[in-house]
DOKOL-306291 format. One record per residue: x, y, z of N, C-alpha, C, CB in turn. Coordinates in pm, whole numbers, plus 50000, padded with zeros to 5 digits. Atoms other than C-alpha are relative to their C-alpha. Glycine has a CB too. Example, Ala and Ser with C-alpha at 12.3 -4.5 7.8 and 13.67 -1.06 7.14 Angstrom:
500894988150000512304955050780500905012050000499015000350125 499184988149994513674989450714499235010950073500415004649858 
END
This chain:
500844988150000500005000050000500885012550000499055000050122 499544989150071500885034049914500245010450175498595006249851 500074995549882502045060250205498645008150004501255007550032 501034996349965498855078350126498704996450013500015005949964 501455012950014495325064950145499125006050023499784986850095 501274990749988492525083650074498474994049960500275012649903 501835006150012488185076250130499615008649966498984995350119 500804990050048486195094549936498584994749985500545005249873 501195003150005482755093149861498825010050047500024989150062 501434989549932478895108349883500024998450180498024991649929 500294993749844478265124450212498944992650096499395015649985 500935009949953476935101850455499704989250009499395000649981 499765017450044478045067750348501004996050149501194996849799 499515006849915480235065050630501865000249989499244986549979 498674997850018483745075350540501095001750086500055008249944 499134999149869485215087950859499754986350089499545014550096 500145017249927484085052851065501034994549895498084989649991 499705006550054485725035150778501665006449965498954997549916 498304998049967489055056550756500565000350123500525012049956 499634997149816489235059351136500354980450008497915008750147 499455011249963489215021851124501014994949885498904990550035 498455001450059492085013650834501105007650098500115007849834 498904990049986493895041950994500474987850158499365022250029 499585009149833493875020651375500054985049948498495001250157 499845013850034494134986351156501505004449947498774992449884 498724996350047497595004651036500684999550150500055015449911 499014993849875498685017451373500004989750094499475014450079 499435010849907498084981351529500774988349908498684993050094 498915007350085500244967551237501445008250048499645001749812 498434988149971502884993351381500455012349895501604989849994 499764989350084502505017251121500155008550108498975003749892 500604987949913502785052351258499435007149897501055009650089 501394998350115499715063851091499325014150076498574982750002 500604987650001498295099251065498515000849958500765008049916 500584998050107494795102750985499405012749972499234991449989 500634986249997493265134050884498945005249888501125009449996 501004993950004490255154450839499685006649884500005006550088 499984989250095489205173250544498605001449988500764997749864 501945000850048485275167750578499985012150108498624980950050 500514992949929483845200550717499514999250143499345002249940 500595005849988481835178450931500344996150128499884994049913 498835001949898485005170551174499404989750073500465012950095 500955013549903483095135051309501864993549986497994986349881 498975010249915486785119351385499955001950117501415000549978 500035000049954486745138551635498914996150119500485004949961 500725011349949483655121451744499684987050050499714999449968 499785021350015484625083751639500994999550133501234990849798 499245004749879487805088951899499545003350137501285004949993 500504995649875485735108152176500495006749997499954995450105 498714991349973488785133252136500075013049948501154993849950 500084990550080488905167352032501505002149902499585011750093 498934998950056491145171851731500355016149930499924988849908 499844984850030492585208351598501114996149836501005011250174 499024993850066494995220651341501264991549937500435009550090 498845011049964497845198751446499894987650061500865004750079 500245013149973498395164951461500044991450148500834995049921 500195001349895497655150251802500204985750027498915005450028 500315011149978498105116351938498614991950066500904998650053 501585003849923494395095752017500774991850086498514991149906 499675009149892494715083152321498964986349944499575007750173 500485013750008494235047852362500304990049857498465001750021 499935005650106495685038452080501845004149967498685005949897 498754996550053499625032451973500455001249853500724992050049 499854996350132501125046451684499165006749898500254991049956 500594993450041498565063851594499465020650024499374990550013 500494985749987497385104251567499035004049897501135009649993 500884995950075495055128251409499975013749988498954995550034 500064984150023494275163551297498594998549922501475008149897 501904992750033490475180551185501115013149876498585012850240 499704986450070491765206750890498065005049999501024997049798 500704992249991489095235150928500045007149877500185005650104 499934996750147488345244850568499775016450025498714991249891 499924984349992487175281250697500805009150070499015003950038 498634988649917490145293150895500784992749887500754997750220 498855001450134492305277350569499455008149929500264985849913 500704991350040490095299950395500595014350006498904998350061 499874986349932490525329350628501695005849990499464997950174 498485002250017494655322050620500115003249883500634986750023 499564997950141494605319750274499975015349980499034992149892 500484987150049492995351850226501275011350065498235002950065 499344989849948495595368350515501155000049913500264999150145 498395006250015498775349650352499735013649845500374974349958 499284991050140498175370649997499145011150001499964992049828 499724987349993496965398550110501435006950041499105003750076 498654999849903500075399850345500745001249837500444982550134 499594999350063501925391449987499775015149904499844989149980 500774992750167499985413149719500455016050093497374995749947 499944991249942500345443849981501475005350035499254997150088 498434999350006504345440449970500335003549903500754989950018 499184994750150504735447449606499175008949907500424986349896 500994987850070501815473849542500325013850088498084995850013 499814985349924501645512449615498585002050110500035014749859 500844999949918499845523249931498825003949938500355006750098 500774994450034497935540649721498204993049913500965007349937 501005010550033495805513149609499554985850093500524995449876 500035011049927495965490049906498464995350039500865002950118 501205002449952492535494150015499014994949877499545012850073 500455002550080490995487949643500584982049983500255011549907 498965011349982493485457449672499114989850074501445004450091 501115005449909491675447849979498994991749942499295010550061 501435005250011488495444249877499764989249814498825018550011 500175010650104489225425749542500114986650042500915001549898 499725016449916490575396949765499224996450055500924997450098 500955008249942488225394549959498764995649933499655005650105 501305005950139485635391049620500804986749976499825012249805 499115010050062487855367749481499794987950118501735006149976 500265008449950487415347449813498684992050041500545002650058 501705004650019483835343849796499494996849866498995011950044 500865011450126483475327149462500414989249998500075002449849 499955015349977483595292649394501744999949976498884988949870 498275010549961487195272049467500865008050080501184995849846 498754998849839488555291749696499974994550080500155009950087 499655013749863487605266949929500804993549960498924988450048 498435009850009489495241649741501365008949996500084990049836 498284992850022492275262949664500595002050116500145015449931 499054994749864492945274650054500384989450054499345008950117 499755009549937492305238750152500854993349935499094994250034 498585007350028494955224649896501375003250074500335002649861 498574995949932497305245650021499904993950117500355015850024 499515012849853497025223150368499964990350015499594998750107 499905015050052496675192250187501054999549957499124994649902 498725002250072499995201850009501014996650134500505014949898 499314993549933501485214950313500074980950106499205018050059 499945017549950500625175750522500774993949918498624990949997 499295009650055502125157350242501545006350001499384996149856 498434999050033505415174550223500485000950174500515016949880 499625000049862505485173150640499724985250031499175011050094 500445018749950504745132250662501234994150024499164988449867 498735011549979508445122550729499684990350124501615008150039 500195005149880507095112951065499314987949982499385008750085 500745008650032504725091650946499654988449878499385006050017 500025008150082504445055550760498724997649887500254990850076 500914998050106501265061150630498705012550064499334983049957 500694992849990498695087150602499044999049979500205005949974 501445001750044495065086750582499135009350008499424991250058 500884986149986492615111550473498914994449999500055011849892 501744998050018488895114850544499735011049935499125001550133 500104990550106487985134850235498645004449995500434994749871 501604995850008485065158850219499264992149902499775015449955 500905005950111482175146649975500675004549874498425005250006 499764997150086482385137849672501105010649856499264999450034 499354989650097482435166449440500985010450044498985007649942 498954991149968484725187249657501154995450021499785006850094 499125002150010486995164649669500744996149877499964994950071 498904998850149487755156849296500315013249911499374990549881 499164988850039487525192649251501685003650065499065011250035 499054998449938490505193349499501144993449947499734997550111 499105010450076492355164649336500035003549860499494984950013 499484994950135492135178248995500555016149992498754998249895 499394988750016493725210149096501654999149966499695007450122 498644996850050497585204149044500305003749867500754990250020 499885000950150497245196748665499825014949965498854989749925 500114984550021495345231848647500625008350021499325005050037 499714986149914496735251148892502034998249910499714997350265 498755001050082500615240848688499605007549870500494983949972 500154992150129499225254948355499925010150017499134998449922 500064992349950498135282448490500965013550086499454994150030 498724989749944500885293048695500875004549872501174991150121 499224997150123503255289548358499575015749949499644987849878 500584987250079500845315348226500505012350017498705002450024 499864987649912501165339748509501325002149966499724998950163 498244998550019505015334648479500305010349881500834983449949 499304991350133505035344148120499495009049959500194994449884 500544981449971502825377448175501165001150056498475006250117 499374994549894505055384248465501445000349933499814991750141 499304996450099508135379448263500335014649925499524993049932 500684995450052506485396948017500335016250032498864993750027 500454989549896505845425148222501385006150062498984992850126 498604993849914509305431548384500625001449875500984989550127 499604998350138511005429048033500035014249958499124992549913 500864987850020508855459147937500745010950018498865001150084 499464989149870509715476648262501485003949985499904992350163 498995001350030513135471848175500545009449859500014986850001 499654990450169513335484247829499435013650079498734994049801 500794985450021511025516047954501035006850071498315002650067 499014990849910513725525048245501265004949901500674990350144 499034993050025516125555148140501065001650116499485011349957 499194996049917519405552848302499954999150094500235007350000 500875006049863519065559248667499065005350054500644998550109 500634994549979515905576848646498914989050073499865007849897 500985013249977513945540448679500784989050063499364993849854 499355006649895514845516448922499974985249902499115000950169 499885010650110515885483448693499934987050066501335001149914 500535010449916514045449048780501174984549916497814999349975 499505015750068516255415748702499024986250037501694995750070 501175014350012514385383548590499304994550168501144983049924 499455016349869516105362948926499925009450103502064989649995 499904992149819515305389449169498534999149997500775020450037 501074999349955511675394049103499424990450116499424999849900 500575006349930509965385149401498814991549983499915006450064 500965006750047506715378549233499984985849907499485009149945 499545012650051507945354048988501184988350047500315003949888 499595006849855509715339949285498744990450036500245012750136 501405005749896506345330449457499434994749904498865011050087 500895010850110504715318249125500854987249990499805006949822 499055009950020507945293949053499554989850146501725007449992 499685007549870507745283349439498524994149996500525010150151 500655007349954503915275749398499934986149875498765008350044 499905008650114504285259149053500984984550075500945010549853 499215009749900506975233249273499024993550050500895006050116 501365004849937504115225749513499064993949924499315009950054 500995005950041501585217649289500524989149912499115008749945 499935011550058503735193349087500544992250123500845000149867 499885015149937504845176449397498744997150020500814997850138 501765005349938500965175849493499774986349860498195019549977 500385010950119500305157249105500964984750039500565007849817 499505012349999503045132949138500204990950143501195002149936 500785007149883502155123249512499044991649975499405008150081 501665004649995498575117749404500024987249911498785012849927 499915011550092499685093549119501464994650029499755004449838 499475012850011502475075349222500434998050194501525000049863 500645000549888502125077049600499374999950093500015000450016 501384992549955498725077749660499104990850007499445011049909 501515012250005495825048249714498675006850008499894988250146 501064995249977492445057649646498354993350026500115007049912 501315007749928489135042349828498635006149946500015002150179 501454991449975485575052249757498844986550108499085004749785 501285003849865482825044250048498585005849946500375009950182 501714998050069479185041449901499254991250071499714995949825 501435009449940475795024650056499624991949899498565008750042 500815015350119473194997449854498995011850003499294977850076 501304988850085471005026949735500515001349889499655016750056 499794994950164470805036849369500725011949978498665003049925 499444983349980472005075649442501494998650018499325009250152 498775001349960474915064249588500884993849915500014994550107 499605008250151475755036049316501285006649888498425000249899 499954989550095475135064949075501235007650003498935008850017 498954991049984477465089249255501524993749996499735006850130 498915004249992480275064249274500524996249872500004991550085 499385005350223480225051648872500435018150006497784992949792 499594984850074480495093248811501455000950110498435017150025 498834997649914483335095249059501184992449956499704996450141 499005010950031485175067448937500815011949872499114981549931 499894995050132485095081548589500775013050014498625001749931 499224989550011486135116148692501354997450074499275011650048 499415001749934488605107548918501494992349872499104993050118 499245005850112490045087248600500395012649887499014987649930 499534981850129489895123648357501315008950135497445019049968 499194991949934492275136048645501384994249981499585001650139 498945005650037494865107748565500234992850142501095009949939 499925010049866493895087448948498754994249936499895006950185 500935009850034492705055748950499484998150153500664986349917 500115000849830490325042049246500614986850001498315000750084 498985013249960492105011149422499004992050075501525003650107 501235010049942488474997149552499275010350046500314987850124 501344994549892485215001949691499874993150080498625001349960 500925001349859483785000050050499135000449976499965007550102 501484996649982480624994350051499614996350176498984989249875 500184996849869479355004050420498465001050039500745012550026 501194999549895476375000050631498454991749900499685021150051 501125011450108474754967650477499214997050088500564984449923 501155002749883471454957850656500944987850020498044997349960 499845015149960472084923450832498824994549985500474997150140 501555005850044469054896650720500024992350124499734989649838 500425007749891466964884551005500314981350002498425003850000 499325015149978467494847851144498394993949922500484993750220 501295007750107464714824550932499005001150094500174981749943 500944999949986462534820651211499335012850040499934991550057 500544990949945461814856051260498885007049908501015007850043 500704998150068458864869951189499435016650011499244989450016 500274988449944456844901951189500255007949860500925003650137 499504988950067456724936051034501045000349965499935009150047 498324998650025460284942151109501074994349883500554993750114 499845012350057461514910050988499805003449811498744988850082 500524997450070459634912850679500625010249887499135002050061 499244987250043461474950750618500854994549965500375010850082 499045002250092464114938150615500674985149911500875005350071 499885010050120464464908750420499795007149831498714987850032 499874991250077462974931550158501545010349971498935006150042 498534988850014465864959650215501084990649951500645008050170 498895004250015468274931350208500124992449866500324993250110 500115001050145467054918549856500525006949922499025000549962 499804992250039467324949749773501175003749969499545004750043 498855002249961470854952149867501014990249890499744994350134 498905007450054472204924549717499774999249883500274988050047 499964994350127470964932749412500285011349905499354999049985 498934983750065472824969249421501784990249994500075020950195 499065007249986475904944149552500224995449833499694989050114 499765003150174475674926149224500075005349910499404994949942 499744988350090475364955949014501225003150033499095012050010 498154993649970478564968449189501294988649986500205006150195 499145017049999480514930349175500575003249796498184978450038 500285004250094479304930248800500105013349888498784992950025 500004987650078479474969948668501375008050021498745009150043 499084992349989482494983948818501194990549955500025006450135 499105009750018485984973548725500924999350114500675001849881 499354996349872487224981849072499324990450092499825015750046 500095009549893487354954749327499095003950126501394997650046 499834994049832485234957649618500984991750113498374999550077 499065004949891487314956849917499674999950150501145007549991 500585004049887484944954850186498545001849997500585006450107 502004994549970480994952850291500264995250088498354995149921 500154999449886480714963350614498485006650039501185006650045 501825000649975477264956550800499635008550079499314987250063 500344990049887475494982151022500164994150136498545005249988 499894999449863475994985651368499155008250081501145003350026 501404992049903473304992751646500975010350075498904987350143 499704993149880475765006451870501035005649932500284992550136 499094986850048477895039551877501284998449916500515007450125 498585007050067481275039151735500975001350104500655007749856 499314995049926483795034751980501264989349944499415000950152 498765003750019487465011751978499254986549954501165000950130 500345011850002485734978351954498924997449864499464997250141 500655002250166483254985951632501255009549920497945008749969 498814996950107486495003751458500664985650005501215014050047 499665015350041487964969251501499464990249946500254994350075 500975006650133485394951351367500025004249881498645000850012 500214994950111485264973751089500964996549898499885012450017 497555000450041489594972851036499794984249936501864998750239 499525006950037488694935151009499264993649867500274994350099 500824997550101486184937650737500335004649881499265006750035 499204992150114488534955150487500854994249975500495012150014 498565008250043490714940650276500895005449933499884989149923 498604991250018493014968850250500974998950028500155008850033 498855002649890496444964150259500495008950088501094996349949 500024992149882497904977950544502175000449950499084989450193 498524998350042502084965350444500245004649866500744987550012 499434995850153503924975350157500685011149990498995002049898 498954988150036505935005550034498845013350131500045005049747 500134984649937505665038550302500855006149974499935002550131 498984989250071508195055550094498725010049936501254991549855 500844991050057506775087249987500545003249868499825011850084 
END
């Protein structure tokens, strides 16, 4: 298995239970195993009883293992300080406040969430020396393959900026007389400094994601869910990641024969039902499932994450080289 290992999937299938338990089926193989947060939603810190923050914490009751909650709206709020803080270093006062308020537009349209939260998805993977393997609980779905198809973009993109910015100093260069104009060299600009340095980042983010990277999806026996996981597959494949299995999570259990009743009744139905999404998924995807794990009456605590850990047939050894 790969040092990273990421669950994705529609909202509500059960993703954090199901990375919370790989992540403690790693850390009682002796991994030292990280797992972390990226669902808004922050239920790890639920599954361990434990409050988790920012930084990676050790769960008690458990060896070799830790955790962290990333907070998508203070990465947000950071983001927004980190380039104002920048953009406000290499403009005239005289426009700072017009400055201002473009950033903060710019942070209220769509992907700046992903964008602030890559930057602390980048920022974990290039800080994992500590750790043999990593595991993310990934927001839903669609925010997370928008997140995962950002390196490819966000690399073209930067190039662009580069070769305005270039561009642009060149110019500046030719226009300065003598020493009336203060004369900018390529290798000093600061700005095309900070584009180069994020262009770096985002190709280690791509070649992490594809050649050190495992990817899970966690779906139910409903049709919606099915649905959402064939389209996930597929996009997830236009990004240049493949998935490495499905979970399927929170399968009814079928009553014992002699039971009877309403209840009874339900679910035998539901569980028809079931194993005839099962077989659609056995028989439609080309991705292995790698576990069906059955519902549980009771809460989640150390003893249904172990059940869960032994329900998956994820590997747990193999390469933790990053």
């Amino acid at each position: 298995m790969e040092k990273f290992v990421f669950f994705g999937g529609k909202g509500g299938v059960g993703k954090t239970t199901v990375s919370a338990a790989y992540a403690t089926k790693c850390a009682a193989a002796g991994l030292d195993t990280l797992v972390v947060s990226t669902d808004p939603a922050h239920s790890t810190s639920d599954v361990f009883g434990q409050q988790f923050g920012d930084e990676a914490r050790r769960v008690e009751g458990f060896d070799h293992l830790w955790a962290m909650e990333i907070d998508p709206d203070e990465e947000v709020e950071r983001h927004l300080q980190e380039v104002r803080r920048r953009m406000n270093d290499q403009v005239s006062a005289s426009i700072v406040n017009e400055l201002d308020r473009q950033i903060e537009l710019a942070h209220q349209t769509p992907g700046a969430y992903e964008a602030a939260l890559f930057d602390r998805f980048i920022h974990v993977m290039q800080n994992a020396d500590d750790y043999d393997r990593v595991v993310f609980d990934t927001s839903p779905t669609g925010g997370t393959l928008r997140l995962l198809a950002l390196p490819e973009f966000l690399e073209d993109w930067i190039e662009r900026l580069v070769a305005k910015r270039v561009q642009s100093v060149d110019l500046f260069e030719k226009a300065a007389i003598g020493k009336q104009a203060a004369r900018r060299r390529l290798d000093d600009d600061p700005i095309i400094a900070h584009l180069r340095d994020r262009k770096e980042k985002f190709e280690f983010a791509a070649q992490t994601l594809r050649e050190a990277s495992g990817f899970f999806l966690v779906l139910n026996l409903d049709g919606l869910s099915v649905s959402e996981t064939e389209r996930a597959v597929d996009q997830l494949a236009d990004t240049g990641l493949t998935v490495d299995g499905l979970v399927v999570n929170r399968v009814t259990p079928a009553p014992d024969d002699d039971e009877q009743g309403r209840g009874a009744r339900y679910l035998r139905e539901r569980v028809a039902t079931e194993r005839e999404h099962l077989a659609q998924i056995r028989d439609g995807f080309d991705e292995p499932v790698v576990g069906v794990v059955e519902t549980r009456s009771g809460d989640v605590d150390s003893d249904l994450l172990a059940a869960v850990a032994d329900e998956l047939d994820v590997e747990v050894a193999g390469s933790v080289e990053a």
